[in-house]
PDB file of the backbone (N, CA, C, O) and the ligand in Angstrom, with CONECT records:
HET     ZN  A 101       1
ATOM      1  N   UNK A   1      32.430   4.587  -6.089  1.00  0.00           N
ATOM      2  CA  UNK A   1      31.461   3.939  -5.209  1.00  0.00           C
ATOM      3  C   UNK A   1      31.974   2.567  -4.757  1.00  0.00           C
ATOM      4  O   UNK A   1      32.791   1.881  -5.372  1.00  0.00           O
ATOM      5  N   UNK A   2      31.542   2.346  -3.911  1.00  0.00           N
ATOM      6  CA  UNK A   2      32.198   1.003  -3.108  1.00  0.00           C
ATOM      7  C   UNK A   2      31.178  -0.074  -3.175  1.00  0.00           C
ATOM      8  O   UNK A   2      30.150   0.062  -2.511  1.00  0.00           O
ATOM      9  N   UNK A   3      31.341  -1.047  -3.850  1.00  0.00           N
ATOM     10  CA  UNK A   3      31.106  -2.275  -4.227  1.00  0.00           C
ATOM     11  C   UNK A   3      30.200  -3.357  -3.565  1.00  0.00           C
ATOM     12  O   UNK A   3      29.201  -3.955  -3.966  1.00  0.00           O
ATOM     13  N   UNK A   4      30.881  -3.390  -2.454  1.00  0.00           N
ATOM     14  CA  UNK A   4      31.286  -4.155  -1.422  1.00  0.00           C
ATOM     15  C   UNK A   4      30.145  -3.776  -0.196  1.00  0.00           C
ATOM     16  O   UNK A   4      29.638  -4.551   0.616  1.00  0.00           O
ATOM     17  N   UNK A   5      29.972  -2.612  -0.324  1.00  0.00           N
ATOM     18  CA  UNK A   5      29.173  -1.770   0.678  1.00  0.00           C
ATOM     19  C   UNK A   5      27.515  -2.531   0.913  1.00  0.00           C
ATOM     20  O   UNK A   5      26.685  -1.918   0.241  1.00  0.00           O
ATOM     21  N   UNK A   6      27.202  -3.131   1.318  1.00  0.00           N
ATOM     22  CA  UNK A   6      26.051  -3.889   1.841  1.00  0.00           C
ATOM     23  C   UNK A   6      24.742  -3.396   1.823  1.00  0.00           C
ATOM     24  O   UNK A   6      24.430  -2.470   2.572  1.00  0.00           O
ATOM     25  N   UNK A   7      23.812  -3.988   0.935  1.00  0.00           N
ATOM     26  CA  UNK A   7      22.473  -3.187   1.121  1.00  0.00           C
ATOM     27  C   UNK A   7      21.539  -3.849   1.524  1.00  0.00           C
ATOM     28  O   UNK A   7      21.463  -5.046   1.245  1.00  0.00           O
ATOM     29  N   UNK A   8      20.513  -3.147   2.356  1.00  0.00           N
ATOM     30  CA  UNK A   8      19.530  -3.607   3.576  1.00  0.00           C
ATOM     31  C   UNK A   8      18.757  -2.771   3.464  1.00  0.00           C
ATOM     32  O   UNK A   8      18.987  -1.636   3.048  1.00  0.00           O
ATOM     33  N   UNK A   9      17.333  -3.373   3.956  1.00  0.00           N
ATOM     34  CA  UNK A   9      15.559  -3.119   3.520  1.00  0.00           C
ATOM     35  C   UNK A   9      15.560  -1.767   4.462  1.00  0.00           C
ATOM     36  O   UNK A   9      16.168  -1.733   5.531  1.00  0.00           O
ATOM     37  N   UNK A  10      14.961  -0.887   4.046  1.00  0.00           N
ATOM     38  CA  UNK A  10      14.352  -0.292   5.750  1.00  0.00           C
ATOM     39  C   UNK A  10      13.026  -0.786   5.780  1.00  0.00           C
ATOM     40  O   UNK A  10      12.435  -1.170   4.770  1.00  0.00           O
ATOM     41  N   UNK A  11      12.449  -0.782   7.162  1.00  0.00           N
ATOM     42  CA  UNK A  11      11.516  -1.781   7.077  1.00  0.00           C
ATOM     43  C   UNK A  11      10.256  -0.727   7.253  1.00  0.00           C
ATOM     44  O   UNK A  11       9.393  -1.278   7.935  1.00  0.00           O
ATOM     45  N   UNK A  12       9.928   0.395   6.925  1.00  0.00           N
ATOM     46  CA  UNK A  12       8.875   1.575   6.753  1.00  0.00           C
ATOM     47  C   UNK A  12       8.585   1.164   5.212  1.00  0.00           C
ATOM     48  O   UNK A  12       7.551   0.534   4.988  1.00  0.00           O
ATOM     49  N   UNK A  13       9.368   1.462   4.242  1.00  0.00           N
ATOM     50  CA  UNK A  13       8.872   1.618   3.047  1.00  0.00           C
ATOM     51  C   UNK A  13       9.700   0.696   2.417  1.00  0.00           C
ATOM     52  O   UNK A  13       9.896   1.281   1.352  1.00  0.00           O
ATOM     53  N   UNK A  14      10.383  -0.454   2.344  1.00  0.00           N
ATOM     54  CA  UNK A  14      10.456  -1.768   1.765  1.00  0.00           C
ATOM     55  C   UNK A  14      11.779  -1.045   0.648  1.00  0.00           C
ATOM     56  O   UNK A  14      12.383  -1.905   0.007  1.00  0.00           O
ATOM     57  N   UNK A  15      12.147   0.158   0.449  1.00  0.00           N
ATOM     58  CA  UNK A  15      13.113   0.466  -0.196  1.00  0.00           C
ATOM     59  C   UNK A  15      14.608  -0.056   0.394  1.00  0.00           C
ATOM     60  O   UNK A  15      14.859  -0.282   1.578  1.00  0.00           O
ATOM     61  N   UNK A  16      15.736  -0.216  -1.002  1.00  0.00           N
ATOM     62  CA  UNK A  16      16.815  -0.951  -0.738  1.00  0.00           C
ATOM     63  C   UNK A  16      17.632   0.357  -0.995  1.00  0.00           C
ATOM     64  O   UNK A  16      17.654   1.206  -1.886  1.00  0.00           O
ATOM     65  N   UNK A  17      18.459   0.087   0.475  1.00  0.00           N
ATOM     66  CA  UNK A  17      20.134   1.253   0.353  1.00  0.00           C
ATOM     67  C   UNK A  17      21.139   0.802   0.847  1.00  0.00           C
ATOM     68  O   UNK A  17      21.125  -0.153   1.624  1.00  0.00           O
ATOM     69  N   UNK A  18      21.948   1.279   0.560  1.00  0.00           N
ATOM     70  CA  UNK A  18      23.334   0.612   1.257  1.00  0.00           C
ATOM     71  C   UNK A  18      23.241   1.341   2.317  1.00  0.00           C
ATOM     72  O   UNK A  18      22.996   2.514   2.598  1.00  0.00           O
ATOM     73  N   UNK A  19      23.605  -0.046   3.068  1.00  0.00           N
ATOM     74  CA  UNK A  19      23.728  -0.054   4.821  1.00  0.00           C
ATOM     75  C   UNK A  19      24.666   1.329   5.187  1.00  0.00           C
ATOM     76  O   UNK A  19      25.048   1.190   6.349  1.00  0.00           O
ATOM     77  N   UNK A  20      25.006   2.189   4.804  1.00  0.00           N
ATOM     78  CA  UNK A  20      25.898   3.627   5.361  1.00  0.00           C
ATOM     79  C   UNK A  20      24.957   4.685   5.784  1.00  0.00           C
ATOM     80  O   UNK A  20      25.025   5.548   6.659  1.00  0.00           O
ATOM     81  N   UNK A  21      23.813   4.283   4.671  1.00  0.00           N
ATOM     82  CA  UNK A  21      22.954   5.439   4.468  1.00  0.00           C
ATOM     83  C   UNK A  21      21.793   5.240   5.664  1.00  0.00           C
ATOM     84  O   UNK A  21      20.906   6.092   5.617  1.00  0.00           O
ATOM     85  N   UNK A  22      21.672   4.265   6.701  1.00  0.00           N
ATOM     86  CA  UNK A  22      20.238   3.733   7.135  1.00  0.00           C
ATOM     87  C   UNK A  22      20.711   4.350   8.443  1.00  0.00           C
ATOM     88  O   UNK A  22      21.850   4.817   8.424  1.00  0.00           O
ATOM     89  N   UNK A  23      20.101   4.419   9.441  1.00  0.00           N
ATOM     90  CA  UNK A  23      19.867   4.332  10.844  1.00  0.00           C
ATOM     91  C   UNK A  23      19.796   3.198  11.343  1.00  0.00           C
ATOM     92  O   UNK A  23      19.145   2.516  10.552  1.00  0.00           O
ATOM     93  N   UNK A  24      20.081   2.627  12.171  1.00  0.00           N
ATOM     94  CA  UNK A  24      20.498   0.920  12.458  1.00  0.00           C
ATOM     95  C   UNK A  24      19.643   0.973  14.068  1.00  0.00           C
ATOM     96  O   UNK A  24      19.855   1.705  15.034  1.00  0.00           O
ATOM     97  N   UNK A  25      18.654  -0.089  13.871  1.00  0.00           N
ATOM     98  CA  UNK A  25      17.924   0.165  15.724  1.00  0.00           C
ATOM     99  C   UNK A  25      18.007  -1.226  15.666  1.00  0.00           C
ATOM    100  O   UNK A  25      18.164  -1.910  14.654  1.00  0.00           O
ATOM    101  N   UNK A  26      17.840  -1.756  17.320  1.00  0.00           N
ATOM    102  CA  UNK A  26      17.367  -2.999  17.715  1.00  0.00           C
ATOM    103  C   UNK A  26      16.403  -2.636  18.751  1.00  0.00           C
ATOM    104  O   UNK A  26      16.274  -1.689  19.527  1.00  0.00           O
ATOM    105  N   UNK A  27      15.579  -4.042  18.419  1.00  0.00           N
ATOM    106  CA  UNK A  27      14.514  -4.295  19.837  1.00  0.00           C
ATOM    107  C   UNK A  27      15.204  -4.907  20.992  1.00  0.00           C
ATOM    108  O   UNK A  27      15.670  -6.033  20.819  1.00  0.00           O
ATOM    109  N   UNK A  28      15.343  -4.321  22.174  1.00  0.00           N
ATOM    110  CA  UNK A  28      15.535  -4.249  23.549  1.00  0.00           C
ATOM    111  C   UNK A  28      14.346  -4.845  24.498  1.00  0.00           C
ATOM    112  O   UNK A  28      13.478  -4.054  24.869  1.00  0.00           O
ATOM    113  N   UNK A  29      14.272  -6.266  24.920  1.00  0.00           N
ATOM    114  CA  UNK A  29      12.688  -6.187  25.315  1.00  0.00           C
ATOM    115  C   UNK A  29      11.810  -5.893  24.849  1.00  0.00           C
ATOM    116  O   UNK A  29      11.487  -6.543  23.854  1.00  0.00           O
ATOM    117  N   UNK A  30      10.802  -4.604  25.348  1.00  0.00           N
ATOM    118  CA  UNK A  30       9.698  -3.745  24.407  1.00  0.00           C
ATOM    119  C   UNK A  30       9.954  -2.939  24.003  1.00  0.00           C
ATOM    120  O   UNK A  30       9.082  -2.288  23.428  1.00  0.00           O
ATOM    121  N   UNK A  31      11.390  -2.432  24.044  1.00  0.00           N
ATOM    122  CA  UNK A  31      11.855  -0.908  23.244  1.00  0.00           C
ATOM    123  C   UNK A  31      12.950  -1.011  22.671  1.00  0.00           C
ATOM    124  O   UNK A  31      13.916  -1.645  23.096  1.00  0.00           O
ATOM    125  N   UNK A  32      12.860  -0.170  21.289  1.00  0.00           N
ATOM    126  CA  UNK A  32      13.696  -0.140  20.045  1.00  0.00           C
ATOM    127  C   UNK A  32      14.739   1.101  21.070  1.00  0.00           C
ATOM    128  O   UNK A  32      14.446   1.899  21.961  1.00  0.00           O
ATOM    129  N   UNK A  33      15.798   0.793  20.501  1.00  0.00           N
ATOM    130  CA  UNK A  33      17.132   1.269  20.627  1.00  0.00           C
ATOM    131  C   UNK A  33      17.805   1.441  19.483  1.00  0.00           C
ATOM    132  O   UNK A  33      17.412   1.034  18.389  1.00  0.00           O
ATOM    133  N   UNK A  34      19.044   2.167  19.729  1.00  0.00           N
ATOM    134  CA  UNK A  34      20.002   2.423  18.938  1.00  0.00           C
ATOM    135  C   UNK A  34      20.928   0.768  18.547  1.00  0.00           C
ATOM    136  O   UNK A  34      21.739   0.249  19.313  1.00  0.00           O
ATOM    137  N   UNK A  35      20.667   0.421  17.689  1.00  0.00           N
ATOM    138  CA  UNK A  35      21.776  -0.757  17.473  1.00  0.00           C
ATOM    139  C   UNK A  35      23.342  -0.431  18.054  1.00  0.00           C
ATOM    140  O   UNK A  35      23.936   0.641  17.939  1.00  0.00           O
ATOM    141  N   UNK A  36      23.737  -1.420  18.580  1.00  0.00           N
ATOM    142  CA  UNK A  36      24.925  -1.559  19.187  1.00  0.00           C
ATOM    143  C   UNK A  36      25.729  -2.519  18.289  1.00  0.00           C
ATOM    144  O   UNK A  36      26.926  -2.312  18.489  1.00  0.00           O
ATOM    145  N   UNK A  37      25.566  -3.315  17.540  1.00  0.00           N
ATOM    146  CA  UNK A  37      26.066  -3.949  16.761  1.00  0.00           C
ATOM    147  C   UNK A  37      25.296  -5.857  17.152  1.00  0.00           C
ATOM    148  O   UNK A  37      25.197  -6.816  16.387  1.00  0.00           O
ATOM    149  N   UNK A  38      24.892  -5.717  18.665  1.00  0.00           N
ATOM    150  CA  UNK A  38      25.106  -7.254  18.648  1.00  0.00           C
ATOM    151  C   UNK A  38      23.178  -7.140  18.208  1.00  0.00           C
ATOM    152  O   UNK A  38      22.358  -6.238  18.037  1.00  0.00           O
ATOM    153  N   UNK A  39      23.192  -8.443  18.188  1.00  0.00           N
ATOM    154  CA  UNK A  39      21.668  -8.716  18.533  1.00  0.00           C
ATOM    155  C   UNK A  39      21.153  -8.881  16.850  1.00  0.00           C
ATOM    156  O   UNK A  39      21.854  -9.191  15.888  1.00  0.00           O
ATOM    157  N   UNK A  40      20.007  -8.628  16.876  1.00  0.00           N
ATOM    158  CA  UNK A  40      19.369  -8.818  15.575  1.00  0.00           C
ATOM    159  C   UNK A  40      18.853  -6.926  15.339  1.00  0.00           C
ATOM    160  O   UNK A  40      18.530  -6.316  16.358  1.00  0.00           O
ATOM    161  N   UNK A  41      18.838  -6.372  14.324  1.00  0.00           N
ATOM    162  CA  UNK A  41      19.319  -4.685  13.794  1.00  0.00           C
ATOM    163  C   UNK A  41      18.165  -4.952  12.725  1.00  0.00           C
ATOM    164  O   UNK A  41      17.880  -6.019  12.182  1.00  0.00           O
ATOM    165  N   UNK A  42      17.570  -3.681  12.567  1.00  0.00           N
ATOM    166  CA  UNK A  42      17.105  -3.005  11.547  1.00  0.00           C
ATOM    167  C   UNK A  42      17.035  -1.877  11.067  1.00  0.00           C
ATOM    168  O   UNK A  42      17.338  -0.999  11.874  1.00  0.00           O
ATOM    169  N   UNK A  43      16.732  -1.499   9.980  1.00  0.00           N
ATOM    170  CA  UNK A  43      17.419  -0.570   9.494  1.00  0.00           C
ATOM    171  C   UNK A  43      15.647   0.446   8.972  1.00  0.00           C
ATOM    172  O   UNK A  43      14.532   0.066   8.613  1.00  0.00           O
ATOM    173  N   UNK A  44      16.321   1.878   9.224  1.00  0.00           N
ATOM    174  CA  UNK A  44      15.584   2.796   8.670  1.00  0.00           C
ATOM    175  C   UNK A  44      16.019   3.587   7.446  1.00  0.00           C
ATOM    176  O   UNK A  44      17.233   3.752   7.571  1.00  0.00           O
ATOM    177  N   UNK A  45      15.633   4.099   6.425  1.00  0.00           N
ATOM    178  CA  UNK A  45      15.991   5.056   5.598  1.00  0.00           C
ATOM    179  C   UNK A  45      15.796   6.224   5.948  1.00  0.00           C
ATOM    180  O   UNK A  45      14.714   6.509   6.462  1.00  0.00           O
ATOM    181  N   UNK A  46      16.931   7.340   5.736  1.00  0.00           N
ATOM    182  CA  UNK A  46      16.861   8.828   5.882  1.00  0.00           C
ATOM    183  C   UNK A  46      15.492   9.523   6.004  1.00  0.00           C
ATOM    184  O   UNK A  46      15.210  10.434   6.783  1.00  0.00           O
ATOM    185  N   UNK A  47      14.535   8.815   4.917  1.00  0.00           N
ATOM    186  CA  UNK A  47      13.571   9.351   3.947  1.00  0.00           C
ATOM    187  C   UNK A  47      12.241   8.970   4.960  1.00  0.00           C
ATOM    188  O   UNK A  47      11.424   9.887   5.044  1.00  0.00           O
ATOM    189  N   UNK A  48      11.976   7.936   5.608  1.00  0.00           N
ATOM    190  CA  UNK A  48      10.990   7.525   6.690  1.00  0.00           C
ATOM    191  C   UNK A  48      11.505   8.088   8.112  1.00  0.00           C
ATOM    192  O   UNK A  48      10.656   8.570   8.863  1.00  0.00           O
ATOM    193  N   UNK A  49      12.597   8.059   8.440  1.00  0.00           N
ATOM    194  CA  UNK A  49      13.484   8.955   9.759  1.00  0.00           C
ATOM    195  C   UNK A  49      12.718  10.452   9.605  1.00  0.00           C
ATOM    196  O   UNK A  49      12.687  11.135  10.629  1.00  0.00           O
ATOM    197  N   UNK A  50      12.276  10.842   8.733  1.00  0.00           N
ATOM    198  CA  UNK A  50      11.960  12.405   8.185  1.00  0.00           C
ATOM    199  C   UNK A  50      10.348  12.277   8.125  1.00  0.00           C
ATOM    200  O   UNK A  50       9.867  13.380   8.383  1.00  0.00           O
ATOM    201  N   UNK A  51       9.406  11.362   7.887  1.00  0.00           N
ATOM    202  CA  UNK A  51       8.496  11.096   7.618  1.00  0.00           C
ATOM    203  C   UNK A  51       7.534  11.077   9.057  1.00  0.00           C
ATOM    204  O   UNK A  51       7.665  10.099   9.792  1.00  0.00           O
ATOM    205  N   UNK A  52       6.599  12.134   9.436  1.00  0.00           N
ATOM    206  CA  UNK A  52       5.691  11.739  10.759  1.00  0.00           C
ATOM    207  C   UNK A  52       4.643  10.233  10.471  1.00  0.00           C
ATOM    208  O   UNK A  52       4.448   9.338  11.293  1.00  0.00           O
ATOM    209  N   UNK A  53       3.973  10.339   8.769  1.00  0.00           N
ATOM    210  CA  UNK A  53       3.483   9.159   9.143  1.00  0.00           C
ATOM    211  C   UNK A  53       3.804   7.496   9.133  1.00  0.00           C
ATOM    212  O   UNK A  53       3.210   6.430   9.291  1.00  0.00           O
ATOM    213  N   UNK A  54       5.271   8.061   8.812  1.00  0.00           N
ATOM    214  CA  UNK A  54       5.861   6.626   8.708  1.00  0.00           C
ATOM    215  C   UNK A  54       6.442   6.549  10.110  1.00  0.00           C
ATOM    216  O   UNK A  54       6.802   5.372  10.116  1.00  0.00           O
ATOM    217  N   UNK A  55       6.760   7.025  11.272  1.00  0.00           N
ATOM    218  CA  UNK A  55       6.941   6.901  12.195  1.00  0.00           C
ATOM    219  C   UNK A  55       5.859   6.589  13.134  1.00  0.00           C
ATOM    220  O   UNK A  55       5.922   5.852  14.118  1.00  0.00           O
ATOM    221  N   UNK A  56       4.981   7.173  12.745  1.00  0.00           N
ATOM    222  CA  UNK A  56       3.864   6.873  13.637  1.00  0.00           C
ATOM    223  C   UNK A  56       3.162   5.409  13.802  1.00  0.00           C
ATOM    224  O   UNK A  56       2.499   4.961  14.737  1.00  0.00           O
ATOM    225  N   UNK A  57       3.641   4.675  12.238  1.00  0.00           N
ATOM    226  CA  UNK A  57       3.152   3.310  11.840  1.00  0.00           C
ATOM    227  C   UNK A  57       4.038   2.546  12.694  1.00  0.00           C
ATOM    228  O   UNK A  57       3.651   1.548  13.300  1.00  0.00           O
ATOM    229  N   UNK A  58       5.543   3.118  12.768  1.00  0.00           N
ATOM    230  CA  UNK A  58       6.404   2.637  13.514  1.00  0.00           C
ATOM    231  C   UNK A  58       5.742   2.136  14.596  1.00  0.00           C
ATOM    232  O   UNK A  58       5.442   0.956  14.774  1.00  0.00           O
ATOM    233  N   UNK A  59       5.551   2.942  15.222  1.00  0.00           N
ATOM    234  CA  UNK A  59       5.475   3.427  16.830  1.00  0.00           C
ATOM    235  C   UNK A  59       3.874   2.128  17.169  1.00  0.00           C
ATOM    236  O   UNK A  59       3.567   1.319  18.044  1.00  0.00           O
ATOM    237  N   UNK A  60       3.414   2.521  16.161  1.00  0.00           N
ATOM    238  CA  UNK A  60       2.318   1.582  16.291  1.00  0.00           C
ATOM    239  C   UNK A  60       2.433  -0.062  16.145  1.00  0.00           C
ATOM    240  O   UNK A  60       1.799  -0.818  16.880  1.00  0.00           O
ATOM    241  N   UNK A  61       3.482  -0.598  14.917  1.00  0.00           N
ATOM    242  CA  UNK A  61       3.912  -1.405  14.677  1.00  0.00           C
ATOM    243  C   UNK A  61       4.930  -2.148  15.719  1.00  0.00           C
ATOM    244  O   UNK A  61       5.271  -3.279  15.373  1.00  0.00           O
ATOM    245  N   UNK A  62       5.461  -1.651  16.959  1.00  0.00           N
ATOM    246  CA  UNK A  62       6.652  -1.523  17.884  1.00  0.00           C
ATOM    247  C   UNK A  62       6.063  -2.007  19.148  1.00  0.00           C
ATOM    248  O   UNK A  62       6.591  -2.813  19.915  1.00  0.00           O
ATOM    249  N   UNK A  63       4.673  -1.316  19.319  1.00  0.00           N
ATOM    250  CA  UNK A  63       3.909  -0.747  20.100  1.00  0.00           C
ATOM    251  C   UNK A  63       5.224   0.344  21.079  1.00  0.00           C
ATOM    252  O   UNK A  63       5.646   0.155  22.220  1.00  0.00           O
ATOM    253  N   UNK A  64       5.500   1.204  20.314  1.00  0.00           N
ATOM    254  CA  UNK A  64       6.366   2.055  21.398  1.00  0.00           C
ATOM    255  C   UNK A  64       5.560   3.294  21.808  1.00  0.00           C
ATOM    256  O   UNK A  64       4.408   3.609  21.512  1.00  0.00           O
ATOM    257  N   UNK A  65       6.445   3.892  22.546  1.00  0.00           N
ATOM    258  CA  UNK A  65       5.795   5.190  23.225  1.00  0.00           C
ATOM    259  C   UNK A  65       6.062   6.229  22.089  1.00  0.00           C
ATOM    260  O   UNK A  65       7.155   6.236  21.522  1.00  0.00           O
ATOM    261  N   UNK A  66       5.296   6.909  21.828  1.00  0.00           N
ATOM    262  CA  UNK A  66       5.786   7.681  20.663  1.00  0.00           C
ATOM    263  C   UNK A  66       6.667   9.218  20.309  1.00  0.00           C
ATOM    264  O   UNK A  66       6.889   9.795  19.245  1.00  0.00           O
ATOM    265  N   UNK A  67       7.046   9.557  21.825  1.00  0.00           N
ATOM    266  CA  UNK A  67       7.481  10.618  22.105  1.00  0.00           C
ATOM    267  C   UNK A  67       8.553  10.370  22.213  1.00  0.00           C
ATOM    268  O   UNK A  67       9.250  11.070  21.478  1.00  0.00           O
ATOM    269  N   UNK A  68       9.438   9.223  23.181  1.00  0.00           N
ATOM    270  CA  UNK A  68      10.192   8.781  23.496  1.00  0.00           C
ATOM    271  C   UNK A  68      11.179   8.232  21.833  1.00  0.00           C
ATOM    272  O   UNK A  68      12.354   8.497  21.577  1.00  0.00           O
ATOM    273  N   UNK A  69      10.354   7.565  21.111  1.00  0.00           N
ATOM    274  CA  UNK A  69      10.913   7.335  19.578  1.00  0.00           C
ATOM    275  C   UNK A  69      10.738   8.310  18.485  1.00  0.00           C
ATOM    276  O   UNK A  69      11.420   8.106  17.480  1.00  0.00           O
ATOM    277  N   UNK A  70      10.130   9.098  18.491  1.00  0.00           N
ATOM    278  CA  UNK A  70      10.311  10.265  17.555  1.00  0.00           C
ATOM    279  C   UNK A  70      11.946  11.085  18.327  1.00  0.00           C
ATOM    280  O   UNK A  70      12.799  11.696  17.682  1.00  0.00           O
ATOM    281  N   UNK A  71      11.947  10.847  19.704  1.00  0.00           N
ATOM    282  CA  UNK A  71      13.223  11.900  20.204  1.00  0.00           C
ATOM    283  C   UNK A  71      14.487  10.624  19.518  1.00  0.00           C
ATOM    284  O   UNK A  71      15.461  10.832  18.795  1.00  0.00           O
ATOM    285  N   UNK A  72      14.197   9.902  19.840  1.00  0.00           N
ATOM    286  CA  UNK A  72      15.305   8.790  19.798  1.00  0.00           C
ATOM    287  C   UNK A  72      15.495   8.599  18.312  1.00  0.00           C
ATOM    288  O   UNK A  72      16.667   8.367  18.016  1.00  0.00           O
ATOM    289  N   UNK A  73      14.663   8.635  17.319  1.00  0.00           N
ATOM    290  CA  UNK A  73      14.822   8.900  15.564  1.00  0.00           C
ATOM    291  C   UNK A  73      15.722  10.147  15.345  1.00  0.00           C
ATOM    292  O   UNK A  73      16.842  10.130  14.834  1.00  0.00           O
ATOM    293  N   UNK A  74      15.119  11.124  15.769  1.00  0.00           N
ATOM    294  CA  UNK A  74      15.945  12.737  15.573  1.00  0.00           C
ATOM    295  C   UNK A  74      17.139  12.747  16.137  1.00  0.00           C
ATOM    296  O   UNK A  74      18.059  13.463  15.741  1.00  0.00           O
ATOM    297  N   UNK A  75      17.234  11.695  17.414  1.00  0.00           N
ATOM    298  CA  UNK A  75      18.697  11.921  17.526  1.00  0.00           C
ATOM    299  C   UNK A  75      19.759  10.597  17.093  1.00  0.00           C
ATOM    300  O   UNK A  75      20.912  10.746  17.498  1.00  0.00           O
ATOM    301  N   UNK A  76      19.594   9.858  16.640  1.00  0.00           N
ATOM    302  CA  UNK A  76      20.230   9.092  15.164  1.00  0.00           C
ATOM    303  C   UNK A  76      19.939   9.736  14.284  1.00  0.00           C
ATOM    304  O   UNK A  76      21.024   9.759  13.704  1.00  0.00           O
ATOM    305  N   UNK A  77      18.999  10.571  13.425  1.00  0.00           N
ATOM    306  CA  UNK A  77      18.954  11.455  12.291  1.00  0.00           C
ATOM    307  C   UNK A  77      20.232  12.548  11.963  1.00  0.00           C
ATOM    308  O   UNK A  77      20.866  12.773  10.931  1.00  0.00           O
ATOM    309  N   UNK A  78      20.299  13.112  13.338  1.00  0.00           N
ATOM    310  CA  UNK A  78      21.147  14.668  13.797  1.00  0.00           C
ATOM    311  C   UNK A  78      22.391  13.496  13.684  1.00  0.00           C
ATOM    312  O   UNK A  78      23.073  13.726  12.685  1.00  0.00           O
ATOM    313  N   UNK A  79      22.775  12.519  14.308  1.00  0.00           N
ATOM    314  CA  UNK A  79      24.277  12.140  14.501  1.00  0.00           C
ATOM    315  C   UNK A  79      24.448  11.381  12.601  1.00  0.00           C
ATOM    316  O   UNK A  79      25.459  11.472  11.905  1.00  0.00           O
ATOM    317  N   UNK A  80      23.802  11.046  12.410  1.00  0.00           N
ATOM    318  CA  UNK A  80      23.777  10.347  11.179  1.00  0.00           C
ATOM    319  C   UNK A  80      24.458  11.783  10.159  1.00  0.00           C
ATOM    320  O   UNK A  80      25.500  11.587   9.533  1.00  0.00           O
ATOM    321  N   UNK A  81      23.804  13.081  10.092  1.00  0.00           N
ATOM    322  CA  UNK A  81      24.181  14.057   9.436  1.00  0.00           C
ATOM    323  C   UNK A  81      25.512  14.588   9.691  1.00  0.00           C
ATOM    324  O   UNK A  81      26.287  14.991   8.824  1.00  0.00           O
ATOM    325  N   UNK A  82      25.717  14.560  10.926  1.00  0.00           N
ATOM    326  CA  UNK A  82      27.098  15.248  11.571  1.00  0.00           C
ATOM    327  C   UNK A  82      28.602  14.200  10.732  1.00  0.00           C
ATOM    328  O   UNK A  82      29.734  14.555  10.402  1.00  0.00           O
ATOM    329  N   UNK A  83      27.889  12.855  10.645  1.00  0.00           N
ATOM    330  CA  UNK A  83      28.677  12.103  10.507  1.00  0.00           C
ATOM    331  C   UNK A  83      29.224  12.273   9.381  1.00  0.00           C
ATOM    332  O   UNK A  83      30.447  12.393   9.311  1.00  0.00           O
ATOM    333  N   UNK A  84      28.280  12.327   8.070  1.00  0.00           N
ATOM    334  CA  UNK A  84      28.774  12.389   6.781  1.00  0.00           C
ATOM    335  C   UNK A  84      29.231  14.102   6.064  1.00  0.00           C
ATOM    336  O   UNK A  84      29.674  14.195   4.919  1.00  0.00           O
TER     337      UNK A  84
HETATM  338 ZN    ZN A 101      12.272   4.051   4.251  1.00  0.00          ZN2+
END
């Protein structure tokens, strides 16, 4: 295991993982995006990415559209899996 490897909140359920394991978004204006690296990032866990009512708190918490971010979760979820 790697040491070194950085761990960060997801901000649904306050649990700590190393940053490999999270989904990484930023706020864009009024809409969450895929983190690009710059800007200010937060992080989701696998385990709330999978969760309808923790997304929905999201969505509420964001004020986002909720169709538009449930598609945009599943598809960081799907690339997140392919990856590892
Ligand atoms: Zn979580």
């Amino acid at each position: 295991m790697n040491k070194s490897q950085p761990i960060r909140m997801c901000i649904a359920c306050r649990s700590k993982h190393p940053q490999n394991t999270l989904i990484r978004l930023k706020q864009e204006g009024s809409e969450v995006v895929a983190s690009d690296g710059k800007g200010r990032s937060f992080y989701l866990c696998d385990i709330c990415v999978h969760n309808e009512k923790k997304i929905k708190g999201l969505v509420k918490r964001f004020k986002q559209d909720e169709e538009r971010f449930t598609r945009l979760l599943k598809t960081l979820a799907n690339e997140a899996d392919t990856c590892n």
